[in-house]
Backbone as CSV, one residue per row, in Angstrom:
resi,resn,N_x,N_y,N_z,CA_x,CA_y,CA_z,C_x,C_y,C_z
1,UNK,139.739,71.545,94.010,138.338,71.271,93.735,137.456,71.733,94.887
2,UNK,137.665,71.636,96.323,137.609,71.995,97.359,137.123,73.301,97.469
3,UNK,138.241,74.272,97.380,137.977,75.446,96.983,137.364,76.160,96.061
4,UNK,136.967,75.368,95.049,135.934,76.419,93.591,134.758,75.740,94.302
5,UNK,134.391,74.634,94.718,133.130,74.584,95.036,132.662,75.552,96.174
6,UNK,133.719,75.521,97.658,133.113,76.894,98.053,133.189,77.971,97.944
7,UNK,133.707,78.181,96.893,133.525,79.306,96.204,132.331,79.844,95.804
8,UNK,132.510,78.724,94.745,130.616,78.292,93.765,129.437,78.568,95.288
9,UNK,129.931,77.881,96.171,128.359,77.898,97.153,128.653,79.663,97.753
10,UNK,129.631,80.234,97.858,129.889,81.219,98.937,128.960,82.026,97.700
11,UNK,129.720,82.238,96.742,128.619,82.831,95.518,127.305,82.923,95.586
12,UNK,126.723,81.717,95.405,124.896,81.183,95.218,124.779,81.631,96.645
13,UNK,125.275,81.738,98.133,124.727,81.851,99.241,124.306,83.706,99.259
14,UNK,125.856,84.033,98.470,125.547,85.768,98.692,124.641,86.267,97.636
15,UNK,124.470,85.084,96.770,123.746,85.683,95.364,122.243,85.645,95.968
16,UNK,121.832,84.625,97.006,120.427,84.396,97.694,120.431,85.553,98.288
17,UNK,121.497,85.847,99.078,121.507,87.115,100.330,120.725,88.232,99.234
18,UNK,121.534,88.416,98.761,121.047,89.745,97.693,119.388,89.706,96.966
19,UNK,119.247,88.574,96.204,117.889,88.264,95.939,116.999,88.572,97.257
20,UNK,117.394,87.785,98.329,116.549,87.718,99.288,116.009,89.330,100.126
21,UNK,117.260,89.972,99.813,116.976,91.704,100.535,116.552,92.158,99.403
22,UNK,116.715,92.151,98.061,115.856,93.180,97.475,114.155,92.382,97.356
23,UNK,113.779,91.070,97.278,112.108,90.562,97.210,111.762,91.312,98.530
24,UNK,112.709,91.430,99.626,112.309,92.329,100.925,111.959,93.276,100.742
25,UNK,112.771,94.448,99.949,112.306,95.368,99.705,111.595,95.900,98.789
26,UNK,110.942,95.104,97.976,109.779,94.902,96.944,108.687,94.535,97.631
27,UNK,109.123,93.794,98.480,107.586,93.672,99.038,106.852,94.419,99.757
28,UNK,108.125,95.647,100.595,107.644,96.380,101.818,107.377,97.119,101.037
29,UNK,107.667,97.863,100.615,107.137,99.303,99.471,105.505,98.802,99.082
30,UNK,105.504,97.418,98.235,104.019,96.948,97.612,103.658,96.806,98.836
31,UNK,103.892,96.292,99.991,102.448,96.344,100.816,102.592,97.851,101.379
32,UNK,103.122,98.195,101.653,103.004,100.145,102.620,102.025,100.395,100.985
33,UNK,102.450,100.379,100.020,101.462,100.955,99.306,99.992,100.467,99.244
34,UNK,99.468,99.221,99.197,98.841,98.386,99.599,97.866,98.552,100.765
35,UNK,98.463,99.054,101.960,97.931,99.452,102.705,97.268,100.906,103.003
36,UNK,98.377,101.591,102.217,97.760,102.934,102.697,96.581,103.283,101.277
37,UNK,96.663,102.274,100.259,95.780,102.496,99.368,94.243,101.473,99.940
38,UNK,94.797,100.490,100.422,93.150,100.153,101.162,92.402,101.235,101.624
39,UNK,93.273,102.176,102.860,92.909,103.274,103.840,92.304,103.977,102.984
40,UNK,92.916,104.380,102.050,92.146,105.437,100.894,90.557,104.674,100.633
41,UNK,90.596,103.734,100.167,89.638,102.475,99.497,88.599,102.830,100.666
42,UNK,89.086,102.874,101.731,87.877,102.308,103.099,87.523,104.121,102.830
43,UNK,88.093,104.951,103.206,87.598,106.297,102.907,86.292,107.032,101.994
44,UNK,86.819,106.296,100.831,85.956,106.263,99.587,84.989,105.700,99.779
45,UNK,84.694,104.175,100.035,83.873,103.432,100.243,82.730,104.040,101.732
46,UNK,83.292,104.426,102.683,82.566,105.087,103.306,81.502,106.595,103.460
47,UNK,82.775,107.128,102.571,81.969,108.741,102.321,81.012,108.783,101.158
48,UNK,81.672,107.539,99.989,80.787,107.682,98.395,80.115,106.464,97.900
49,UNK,80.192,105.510,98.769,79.377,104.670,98.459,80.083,103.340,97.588
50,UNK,81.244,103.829,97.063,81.960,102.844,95.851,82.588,101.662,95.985
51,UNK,83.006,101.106,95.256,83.449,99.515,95.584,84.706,99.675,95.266
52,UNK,85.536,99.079,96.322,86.903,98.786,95.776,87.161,97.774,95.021
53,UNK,88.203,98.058,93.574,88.363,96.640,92.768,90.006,96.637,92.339
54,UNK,90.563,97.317,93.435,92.308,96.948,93.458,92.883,98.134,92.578
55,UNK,94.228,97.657,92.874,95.675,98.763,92.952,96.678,98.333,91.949
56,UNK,96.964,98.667,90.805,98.028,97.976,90.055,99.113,99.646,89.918
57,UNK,100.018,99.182,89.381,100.882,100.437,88.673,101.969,99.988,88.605
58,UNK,103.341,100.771,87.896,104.352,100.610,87.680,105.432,100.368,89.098
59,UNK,105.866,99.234,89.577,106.097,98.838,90.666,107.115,97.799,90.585
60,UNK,108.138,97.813,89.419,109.300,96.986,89.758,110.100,97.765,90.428
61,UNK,111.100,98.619,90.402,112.064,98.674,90.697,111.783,99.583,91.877
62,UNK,110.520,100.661,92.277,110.351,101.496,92.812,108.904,101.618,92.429
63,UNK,108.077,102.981,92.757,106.560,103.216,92.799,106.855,104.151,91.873
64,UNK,106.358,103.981,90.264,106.588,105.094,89.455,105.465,105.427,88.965
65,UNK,104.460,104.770,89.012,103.066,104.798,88.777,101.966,104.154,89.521
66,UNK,100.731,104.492,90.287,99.598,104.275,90.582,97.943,104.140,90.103
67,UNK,97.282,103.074,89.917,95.949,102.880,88.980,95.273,102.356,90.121
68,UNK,94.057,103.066,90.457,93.510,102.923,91.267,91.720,102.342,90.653
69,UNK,91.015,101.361,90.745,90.223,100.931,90.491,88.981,101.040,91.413
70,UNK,88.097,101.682,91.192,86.603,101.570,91.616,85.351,101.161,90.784
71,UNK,83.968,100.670,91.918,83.182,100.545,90.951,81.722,100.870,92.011
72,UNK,80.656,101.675,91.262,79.836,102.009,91.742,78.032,101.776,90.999
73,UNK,77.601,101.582,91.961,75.640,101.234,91.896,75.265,102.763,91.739
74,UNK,75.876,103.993,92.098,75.441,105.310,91.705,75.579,105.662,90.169
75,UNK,74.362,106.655,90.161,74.470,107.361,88.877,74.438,109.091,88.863
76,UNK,75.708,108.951,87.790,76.224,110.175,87.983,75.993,110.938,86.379
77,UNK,75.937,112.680,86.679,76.144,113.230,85.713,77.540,113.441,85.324
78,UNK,78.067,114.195,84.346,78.963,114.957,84.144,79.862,115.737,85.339
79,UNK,78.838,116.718,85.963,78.668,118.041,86.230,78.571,117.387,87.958
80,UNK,78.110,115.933,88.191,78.136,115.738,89.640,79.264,114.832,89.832
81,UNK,79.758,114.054,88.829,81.136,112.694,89.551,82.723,114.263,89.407
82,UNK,82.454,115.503,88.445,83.856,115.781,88.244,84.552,116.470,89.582
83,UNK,83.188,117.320,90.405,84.098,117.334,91.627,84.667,116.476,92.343
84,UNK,83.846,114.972,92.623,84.258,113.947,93.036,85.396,113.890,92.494
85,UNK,85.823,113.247,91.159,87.598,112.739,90.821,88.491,113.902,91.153
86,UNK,87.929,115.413,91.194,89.127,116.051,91.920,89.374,116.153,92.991
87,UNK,88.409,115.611,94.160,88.606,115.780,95.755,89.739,114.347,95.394
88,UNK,89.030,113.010,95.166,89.753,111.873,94.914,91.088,111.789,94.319
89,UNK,91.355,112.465,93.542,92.630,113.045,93.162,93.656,113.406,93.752
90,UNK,93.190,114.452,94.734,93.638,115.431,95.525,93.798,114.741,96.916
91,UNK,93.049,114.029,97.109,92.959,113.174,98.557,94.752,111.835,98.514
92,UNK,94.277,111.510,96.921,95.050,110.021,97.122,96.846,110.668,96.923
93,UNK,96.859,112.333,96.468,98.450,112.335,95.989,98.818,113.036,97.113
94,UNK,97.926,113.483,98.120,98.028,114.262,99.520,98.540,112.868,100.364
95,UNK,97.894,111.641,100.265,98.032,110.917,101.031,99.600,110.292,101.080
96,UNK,99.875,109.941,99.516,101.205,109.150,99.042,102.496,110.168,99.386
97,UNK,102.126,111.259,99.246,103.027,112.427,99.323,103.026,112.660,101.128
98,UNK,102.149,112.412,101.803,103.007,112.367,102.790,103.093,111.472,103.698
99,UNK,103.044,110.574,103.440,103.298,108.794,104.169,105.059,108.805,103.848
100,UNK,105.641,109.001,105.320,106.809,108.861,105.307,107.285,107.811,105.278
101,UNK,106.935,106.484,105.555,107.182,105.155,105.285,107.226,104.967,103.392
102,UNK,106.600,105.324,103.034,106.269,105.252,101.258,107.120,106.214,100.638
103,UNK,107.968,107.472,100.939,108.207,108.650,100.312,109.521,108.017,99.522
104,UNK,110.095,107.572,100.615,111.978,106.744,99.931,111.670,105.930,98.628
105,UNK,110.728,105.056,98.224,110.382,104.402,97.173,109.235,104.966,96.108
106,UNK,109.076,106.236,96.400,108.254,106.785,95.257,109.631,107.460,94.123
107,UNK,109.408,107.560,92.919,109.995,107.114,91.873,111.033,108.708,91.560
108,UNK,109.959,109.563,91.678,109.996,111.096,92.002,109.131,111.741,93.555
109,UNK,109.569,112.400,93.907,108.932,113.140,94.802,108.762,114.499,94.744
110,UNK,107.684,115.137,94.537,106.322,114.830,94.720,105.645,114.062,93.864
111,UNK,104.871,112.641,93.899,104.141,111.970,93.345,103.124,113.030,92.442
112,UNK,103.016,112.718,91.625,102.254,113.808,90.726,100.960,113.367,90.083
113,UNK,99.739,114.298,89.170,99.202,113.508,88.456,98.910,112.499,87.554
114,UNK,100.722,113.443,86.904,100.927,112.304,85.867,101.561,110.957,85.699
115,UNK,101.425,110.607,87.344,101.844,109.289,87.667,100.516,108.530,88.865
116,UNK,99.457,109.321,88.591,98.612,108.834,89.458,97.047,108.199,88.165
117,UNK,96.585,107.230,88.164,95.380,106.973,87.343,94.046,106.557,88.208
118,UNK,93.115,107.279,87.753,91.544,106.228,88.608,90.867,106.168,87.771
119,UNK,90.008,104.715,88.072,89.185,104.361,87.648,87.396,104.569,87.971
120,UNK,86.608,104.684,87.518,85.421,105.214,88.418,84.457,104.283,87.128
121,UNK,84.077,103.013,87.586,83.609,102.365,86.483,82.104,102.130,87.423
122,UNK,80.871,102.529,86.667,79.195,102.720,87.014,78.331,101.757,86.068
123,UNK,77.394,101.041,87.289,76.804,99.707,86.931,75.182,100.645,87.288
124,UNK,74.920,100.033,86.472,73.361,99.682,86.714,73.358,98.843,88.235
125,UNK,72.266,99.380,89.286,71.877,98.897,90.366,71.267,97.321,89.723
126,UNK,70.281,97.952,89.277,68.616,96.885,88.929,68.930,95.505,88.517
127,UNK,70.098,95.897,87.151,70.463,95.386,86.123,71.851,94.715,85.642
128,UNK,72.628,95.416,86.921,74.275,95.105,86.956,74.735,95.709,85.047
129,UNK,74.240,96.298,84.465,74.675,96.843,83.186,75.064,97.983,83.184
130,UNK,75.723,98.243,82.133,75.944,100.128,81.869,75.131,100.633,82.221
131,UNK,74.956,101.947,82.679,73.862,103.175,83.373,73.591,103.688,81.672
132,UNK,72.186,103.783,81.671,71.434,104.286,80.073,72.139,106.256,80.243
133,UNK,72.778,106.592,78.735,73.224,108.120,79.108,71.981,108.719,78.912
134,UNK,72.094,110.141,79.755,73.525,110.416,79.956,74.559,110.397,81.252
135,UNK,74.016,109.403,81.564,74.420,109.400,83.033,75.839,108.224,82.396
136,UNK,76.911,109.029,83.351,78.088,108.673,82.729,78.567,107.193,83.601
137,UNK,78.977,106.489,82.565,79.382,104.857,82.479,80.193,104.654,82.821
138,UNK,81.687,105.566,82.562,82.935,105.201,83.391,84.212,106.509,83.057
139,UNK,84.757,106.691,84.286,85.549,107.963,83.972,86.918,107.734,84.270
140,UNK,87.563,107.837,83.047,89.050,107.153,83.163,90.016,108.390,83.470
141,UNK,91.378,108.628,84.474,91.660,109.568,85.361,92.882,109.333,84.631
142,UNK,93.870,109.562,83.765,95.052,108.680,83.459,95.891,110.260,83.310
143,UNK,97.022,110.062,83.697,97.941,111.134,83.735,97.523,112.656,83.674
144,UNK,97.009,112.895,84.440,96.209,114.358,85.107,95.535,114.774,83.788
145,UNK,95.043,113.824,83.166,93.531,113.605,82.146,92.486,113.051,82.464
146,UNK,91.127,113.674,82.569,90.009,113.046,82.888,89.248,112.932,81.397
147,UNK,89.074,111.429,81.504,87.973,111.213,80.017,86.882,110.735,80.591
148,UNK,85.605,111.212,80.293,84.131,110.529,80.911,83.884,110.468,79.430
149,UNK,82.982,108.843,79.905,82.511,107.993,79.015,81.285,107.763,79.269
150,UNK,80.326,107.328,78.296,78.650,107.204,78.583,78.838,105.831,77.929
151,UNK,77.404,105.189,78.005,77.159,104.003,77.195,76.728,104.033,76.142
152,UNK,76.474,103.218,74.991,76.458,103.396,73.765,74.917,104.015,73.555
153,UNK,74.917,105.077,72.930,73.287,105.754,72.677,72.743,105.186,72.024
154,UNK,71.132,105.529,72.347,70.315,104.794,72.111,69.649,105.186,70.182
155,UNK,70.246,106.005,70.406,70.128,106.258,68.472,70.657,105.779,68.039
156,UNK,72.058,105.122,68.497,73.087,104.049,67.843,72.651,102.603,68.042
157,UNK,71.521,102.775,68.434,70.961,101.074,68.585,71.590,100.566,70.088
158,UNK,71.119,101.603,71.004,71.087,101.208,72.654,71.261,99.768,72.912
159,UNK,72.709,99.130,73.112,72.581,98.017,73.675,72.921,97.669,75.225
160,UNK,72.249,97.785,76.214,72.542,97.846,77.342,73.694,96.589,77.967
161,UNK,73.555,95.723,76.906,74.487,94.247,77.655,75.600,94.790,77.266
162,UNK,76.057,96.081,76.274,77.396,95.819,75.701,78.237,96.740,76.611
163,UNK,79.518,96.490,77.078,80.205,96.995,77.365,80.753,98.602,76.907
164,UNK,79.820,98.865,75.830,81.009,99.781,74.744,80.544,101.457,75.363
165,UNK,81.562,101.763,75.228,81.552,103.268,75.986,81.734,104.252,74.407
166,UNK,81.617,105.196,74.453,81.516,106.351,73.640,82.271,107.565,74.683
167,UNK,83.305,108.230,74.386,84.202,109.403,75.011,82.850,110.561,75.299
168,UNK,82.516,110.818,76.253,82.010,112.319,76.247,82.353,113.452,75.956
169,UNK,83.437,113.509,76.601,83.924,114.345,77.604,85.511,115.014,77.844
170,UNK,86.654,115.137,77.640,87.737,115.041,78.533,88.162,116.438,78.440
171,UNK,88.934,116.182,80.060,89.345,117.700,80.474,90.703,117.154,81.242
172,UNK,91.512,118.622,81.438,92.593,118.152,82.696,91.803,118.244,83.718
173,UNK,92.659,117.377,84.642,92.277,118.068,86.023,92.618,118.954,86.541
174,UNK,93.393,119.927,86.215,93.452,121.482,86.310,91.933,122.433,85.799
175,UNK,91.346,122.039,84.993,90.320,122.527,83.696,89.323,122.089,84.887
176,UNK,89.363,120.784,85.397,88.280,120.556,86.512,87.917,121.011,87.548
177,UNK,89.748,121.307,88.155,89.467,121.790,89.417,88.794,123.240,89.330
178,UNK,88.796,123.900,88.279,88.566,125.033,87.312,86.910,125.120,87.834
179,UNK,86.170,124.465,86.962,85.465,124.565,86.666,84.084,123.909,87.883
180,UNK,84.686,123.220,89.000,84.275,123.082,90.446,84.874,124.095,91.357
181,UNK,85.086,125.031,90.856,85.397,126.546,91.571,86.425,126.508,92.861
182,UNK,87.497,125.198,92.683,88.949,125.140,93.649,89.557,126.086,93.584
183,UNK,89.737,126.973,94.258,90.815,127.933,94.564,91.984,127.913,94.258
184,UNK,92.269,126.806,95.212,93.393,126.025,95.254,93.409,125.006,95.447
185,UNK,93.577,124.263,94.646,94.010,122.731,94.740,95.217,122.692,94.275
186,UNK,95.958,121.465,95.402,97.232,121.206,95.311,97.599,119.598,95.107
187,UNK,97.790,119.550,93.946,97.529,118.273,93.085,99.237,117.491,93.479
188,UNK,100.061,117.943,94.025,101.175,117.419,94.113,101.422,116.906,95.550
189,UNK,100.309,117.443,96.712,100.375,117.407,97.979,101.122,118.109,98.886
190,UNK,101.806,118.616,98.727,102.698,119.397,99.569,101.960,120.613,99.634
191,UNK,102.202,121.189,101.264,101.728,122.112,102.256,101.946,123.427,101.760
């Protein structure tokens, strides 16, 4: 009896050991990411004015996906936020791609578009509401797809309290970097 119980405990002690090193290494990956996505956040927030509103993505077992959330008092056209999401683009998979602390727990390497998402969601200053179009309302970045969205038009019975977006717009971000005259942009980060 002696013996199955320490057995039973030698078990539950190594079964903790094990739990206990991998929540370790779940956690270091989420904060290195965490951190170097603040750095990004403080970047943004300094050069463009925007608000940081957090970091989610696919993050059990490893970093297989990134959603990056902003929110801004600017109003933007079409033709002025799309260079923005491709510098932003280009900035955040340059960054992940070469943070050698982060590289061992990214899912694939090179981190790519189609594992990177942003958010670029635009308030009314005055009013804290949707921006009246065509000044665009919110531009969703999701697997090296850019969709810009406006607020609901005003021929459709303009309701400024409502949340509801209408698609403008969507392009790759290849088509973008295109069409903001990038040479070269290197969307995967590597030199």
């Amino acid at each position: 009896m002696n013996k199955l119980r320490s057995k039973c405990l030698c078990s539950v002690f190594v079964g903790f050991l094990g739990f206990a090193c991998c929540s370790a290494q779940v956690d270091d990956y989420d904060s290195l990411l965490g951190d170097m996505s603040a750095q990004f956040a403080k970047e943004v927030t300094a050069q463009y004015g925007f608000f940081y509103s957090g970091c989610c993505g696919e993050l059990i077992e490893d970093i297989k996906s990134v959603d990056l959330k902003f929110q801004s008092y600017s109003l933007y056209s079409i033709d002025e936020i799309r260079p923005l999401v491709v510098k932003l683009s280009e900035r955040y998979l340059f960054m992940i791609n070469h943070d050698e602390k982060i590289r061992p727990y990214l899912h694939t390497y090179p981190f790519t578009p189609k594992q990177f998402s942003l958010s670029l969601d635009f308030v009314d200053r005055n009013d804290g509401l949707c921006p009246e179009p065509p000044n665009i309302a919110l531009v969703l970045y999701v697997k090296g797809k850019i969709f810009y969205y406006i607020g609901q038009d005003k021929s459709r019975g303009w309701n400024p309290f409502s949340k509801y977006y209408v698609e403008f717009y969507a392009e790759t971000i290849e088509q973008a970097s295109e069409l903001v005259g990038y040479e070269k942009t290197n969307f995967n980060g590597n030199e």
